[in-house]
C-alpha positions in Angstrom: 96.0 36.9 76.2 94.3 39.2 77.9 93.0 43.0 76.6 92.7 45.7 79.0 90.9 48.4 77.9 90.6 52.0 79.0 87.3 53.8 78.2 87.3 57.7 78.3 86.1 59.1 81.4 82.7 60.4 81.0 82.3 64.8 81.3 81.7 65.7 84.5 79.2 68.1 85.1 82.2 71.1 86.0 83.9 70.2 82.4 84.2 72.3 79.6 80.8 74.0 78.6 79.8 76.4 76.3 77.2 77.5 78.2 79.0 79.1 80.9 77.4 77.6 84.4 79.2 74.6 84.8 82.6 76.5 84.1 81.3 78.6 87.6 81.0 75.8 88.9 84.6 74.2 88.1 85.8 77.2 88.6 84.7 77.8 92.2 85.4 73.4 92.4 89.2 74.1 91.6 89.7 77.1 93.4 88.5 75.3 96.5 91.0 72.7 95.4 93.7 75.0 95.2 92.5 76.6 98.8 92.7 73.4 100.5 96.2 71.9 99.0 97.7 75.1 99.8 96.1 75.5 103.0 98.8 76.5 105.5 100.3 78.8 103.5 97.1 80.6 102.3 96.3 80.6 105.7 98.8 82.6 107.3 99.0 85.2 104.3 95.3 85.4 105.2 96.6 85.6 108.7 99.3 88.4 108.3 96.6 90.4 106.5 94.0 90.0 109.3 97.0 91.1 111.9 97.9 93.9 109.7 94.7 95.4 109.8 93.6 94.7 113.2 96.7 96.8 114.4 96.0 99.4 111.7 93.1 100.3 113.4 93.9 99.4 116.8 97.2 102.2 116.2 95.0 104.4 114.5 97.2 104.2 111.4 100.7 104.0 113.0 101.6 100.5 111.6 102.0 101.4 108.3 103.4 104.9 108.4 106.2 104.7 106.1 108.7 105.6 109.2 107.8 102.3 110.8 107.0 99.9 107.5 111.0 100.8 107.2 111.3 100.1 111.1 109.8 96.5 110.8 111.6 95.4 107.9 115.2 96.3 109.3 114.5 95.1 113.4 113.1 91.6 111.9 116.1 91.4 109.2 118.4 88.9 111.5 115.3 86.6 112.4 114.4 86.4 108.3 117.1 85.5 107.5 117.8 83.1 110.1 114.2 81.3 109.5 115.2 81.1 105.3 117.8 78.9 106.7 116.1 77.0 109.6 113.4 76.6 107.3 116.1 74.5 104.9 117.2 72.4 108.1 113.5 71.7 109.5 112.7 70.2 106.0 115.8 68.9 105.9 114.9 66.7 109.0 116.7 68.6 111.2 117.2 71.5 114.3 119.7 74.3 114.7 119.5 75.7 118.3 122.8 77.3 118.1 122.1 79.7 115.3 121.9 83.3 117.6 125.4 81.5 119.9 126.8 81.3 116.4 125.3 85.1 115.4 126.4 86.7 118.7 130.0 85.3 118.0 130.1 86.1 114.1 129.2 89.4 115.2 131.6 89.8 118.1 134.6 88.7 115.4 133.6 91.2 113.2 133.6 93.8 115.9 136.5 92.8 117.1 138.4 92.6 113.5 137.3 96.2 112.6 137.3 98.1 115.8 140.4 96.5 117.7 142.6 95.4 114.3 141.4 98.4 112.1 140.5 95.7 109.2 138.4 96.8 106.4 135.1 96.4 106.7 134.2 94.6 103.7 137.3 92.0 104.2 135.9 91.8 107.6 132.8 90.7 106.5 133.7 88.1 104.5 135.9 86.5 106.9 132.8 86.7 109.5 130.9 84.9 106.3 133.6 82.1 106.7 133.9 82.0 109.9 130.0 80.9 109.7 130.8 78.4 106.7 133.3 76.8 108.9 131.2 76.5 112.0 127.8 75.2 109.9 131.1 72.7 108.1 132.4 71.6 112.2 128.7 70.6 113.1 127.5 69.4 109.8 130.2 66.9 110.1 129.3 65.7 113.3 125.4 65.6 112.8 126.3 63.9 109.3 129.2 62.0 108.6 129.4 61.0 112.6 125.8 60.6 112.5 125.2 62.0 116.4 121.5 64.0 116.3 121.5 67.6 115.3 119.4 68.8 118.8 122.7 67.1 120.9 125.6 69.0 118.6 123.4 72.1 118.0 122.8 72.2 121.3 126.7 72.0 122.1 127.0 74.5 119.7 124.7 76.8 121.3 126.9 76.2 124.7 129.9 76.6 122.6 129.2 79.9 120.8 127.8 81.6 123.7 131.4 81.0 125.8 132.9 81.8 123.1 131.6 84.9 122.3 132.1 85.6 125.7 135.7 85.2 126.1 136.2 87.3 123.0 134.6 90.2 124.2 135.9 89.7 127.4 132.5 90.5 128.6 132.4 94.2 127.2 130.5 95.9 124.3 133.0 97.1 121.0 132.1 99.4 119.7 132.2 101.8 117.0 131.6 100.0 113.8 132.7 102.4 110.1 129.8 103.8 108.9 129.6 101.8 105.6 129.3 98.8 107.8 126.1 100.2 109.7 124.7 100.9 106.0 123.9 97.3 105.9 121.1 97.7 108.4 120.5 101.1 108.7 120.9 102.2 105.5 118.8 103.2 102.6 119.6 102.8 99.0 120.8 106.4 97.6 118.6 109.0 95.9 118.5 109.5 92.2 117.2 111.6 89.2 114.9 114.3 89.3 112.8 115.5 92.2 109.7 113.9 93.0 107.6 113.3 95.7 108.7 109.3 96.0 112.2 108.2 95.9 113.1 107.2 92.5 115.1 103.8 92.5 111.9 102.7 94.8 109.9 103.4 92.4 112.4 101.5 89.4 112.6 98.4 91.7 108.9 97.6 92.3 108.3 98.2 88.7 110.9 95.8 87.7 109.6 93.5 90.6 105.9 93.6 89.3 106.9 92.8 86.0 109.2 90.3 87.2 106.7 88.2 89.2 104.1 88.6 86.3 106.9 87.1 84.2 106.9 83.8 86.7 103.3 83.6 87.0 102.6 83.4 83.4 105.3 81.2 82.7 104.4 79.0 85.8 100.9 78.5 84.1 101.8 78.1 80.4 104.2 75.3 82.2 101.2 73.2 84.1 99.3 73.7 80.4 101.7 72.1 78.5 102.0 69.6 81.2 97.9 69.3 81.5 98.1 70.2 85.4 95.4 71.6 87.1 95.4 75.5 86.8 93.4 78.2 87.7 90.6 79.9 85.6 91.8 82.6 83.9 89.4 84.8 85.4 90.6 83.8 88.9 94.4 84.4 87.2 93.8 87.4 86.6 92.6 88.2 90.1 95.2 86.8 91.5 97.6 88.7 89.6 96.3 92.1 90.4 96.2 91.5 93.8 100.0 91.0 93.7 100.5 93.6 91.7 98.5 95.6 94.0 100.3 94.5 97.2 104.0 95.5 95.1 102.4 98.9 94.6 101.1 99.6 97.9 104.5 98.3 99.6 106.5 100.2 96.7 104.3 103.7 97.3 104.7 103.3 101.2 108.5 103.1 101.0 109.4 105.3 98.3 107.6 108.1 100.2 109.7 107.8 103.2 114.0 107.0 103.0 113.4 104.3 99.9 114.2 101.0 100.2 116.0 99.7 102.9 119.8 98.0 102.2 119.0 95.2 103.8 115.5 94.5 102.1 117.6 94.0 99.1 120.0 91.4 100.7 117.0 89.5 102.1 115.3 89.5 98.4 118.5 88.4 97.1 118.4 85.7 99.7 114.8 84.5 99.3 115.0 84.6 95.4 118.4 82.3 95.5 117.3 79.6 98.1 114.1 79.4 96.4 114.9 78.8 92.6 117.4 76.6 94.5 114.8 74.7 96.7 112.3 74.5 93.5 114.5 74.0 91.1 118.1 73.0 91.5 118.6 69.1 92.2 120.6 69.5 95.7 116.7 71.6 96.3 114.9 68.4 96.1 117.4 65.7 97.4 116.7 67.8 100.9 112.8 67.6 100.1 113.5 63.6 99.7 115.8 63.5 102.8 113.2 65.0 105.2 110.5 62.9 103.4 111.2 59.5 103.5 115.2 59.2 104.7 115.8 55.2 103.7 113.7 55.9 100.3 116.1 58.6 99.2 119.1 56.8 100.2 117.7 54.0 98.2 116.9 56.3 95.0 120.8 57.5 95.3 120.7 60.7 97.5 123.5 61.2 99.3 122.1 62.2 102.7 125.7 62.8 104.1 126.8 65.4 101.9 123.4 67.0 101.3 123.0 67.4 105.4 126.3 68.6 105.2 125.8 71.3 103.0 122.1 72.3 104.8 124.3 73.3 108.0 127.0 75.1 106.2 124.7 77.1 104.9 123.0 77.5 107.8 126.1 78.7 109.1 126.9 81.6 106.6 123.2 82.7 107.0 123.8 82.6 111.0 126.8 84.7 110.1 125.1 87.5 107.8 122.8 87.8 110.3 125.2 88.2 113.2 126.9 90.9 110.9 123.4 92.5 110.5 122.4 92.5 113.8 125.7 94.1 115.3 125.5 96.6 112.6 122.0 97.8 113.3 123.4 98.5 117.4 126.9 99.1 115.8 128.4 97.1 118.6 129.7 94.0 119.3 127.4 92.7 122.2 127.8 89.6 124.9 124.4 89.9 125.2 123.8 89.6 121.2 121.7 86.7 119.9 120.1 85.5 122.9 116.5 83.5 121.9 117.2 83.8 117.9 116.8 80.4 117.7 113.8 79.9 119.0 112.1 82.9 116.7 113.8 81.6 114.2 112.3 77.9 114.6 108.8 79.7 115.0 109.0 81.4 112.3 109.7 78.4 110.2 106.7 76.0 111.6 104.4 79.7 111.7 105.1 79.9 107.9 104.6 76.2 107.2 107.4 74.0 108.2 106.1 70.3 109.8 108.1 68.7 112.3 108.3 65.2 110.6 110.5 67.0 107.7 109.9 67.4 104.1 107.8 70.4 104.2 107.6 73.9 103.9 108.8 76.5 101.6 111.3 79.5 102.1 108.6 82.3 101.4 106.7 80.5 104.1 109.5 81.3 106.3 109.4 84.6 105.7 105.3 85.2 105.8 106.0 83.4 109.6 109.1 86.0 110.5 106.9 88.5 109.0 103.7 87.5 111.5 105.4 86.7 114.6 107.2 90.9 113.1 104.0 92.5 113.0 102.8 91.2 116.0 105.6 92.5 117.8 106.0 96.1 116.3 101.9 96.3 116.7 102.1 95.5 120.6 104.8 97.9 121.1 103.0 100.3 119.4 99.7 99.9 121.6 101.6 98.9 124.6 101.2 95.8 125.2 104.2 94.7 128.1 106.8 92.2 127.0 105.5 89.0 129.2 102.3 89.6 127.6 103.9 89.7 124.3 105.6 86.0 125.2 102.3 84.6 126.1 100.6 85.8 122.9 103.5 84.5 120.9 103.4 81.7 122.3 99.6 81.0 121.9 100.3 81.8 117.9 102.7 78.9 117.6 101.2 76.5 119.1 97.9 77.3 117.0 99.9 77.3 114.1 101.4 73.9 114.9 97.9 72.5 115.8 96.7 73.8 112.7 99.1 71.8 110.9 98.4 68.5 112.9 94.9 69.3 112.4 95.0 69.7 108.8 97.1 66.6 107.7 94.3 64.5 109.6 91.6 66.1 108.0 94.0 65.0 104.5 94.2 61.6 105.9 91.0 60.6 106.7 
């Protein structure tokens, strides 16, 4: 019989030392580490920041007046929340080009149910929330259970929708929506307690944000202790957590001095909070991670790719929906014209903020730091006046460096 023996691996030079230097150089070792495994995220926060300031000075300040921080965040709403769900179907293995057909007509039905039939706005949106649920459930079934590709029945969708939403409007704007309806993209959350010079639930929320997302970062690196995971110095912890902290305040300061938070901020927080415990955490989270991975493993491991590809297109329907609903509230119409080329900044959003075509990849947040660039970049050109076809071309040149970025990088990982 034969012994096999395991002798303890010798210190390396960047272990533990009392004497200080080597833990420099471990330190600066693991945060390059870090760095590179996290590269395409890192890179476009680094990215958003660059684009942030470069249009900060090019405006002489007028990007981040509080007046237009408020502006970005409600005209990119629809597109956010349409990349948290393309981002699901992209790792999922998948496309959706029928998500702003599908908007347009969500938001035409809801037009149409409170204008023309009088129906209560909040019963109205829930019924445009179904009507999403059951168009996501109509193509999910074909792209699952019938197994034809989701580019031919999203594209049939898109067709579909856009006919659709057509004939319902019978070509025409409706229009007005109740004002409680509008609130969900144009309004602010209200005033409260004494007078100050910053509105005070502002305030309240990005305390109870900073101390919520100092709660997950210390529990995230107690849990990679206990599980004797690679973490960051706590030097370099400690960094990181007051530059978060002091990106919450600055964000917090610049929209408590102006109308507060925005209504719809909160609704895309709620959003990105719940998909990503979900995609992190919950199991149906990780059976889509396996699905866009490796399809025939996770079949084999017992994943039941029907059902979960099912569910990643309902869900991408309700989200098409809410932002159908948001989108006709912020022009409190009901458009024909409503929805045209979400799709497409949806999907660049997705691969901007990290998604890879072969599936598997990506992270919600990501999709947001994308909607957030290809945002920025938009407002800033306006603002400088940049015309629309050069605004295309630009946007264009960002995606595809992002992409190649991506292609790029897993080579370098490769080799």
């Amino acid at each position: 019989m034969t012994t096999v023996t395991s002798e303890k691996p010798e210190q390396t030079p960047g272990g533990p030392n009392p004497g200080g230097g080597d833990n420099r150089e471990s330190a600066g070792s693991l945060l390059l580490r870090t760095v590179r495994n996290n590269m395409r995220q890192y890179g476009m926060l680094v990215a958003l920041a660059l684009i942030v300031v470069l249009f900060q000075i090019w405006t002489d300040g007028a990007l981040l007046l509080p007046n237009n921080v408020s502006n970005i965040v409600q005209q990119n709403s629809y597109i956010l929340i349409l990349a948290m769900g393309m981002m699901i179907v992209i790792i999922a293995g998948h496309i959706d080009l029928s998500v702003g057909s599908l908007a347009a007509f969500v938001g035409a039905a809801a037009a149409v149910m409170m204008v023309k039939h009088d129906m209560p706005w909040v019963l109205a949106l829930v019924v445009s929330l179904l009507i999403g649920a059951a168009a996501g459930a109509w193509q999910g079934f074909w792209i699952a259970y019938v197994g034809i590709p989701s580019f031919i029945v999203t594209l049939a969708g898109m067709l579909l929708f856009r006919g659709a939403t057509q004939i319902l409007l019978e070509g025409q704007s409706v229009a007005p929506f109740p004002k409680s309806f509008q609130d969900i993209a144009q309004g602010f959350i209200p005033e409260m307690g004494p007078y100050t010079q910053y509105h005070n639930p502002t305030l309240l929320i990005g305390l109870v944000v900073i101390a919520f997302v100092l709660f997950q970062e210390w529990r995230d690196r107690r849990r990679q202790l206990a599980y004797e995971l690679d973490v960051l110095p706590f030097k370099l912890w400690l960094l990181k957590c007051a530059a978060i902290v002091a990106a919450v305040v600055a964000f917090t300061l610049t929209l408590a001095s102006y109308h507060g938070v925005p209504v719809v901020l909160l609704i895309m927080c709620a959003l990105l909070i719940g998909m990503g415990f979900v995609m992190r955490n919950a199991v149906i989270g990780r059976h889509v991670y396996a699905l866009g991975g490796n399809k025939a493993a996770a079949k084999l491991s017992g994943v039941r790719d029907k059902r979960v590809t099912f569910l990643v297109f309902v869900n991408m329907g309700v989200l098409a929906a809410l932002a159908g609903c948001v989108y006709a509230a912020r022009l409190n119409a009901g458009t024909p014209q409503a929805g045209i080329n979400f799709e497409l900044e949806a999907i660049a959003a997705a691969f901007i903020g990290g998604a890879s075509m072969s599936g598997g990849v990506g992270t919600v947040l990501g999709a947001v730091i994308g909607g957030l660039v290809l945002g920025v970049l938009n407002n800033g050109m306006s603002l400088v006046g940049i015309g629309t076809d050069y605004q295309q071309v630009i946007k264009g040149l960002v995606l595809l460096a992002a992409v190649g970025f991506d292609v790029w990088n897993k080579r370098k990982v490769g080799s």
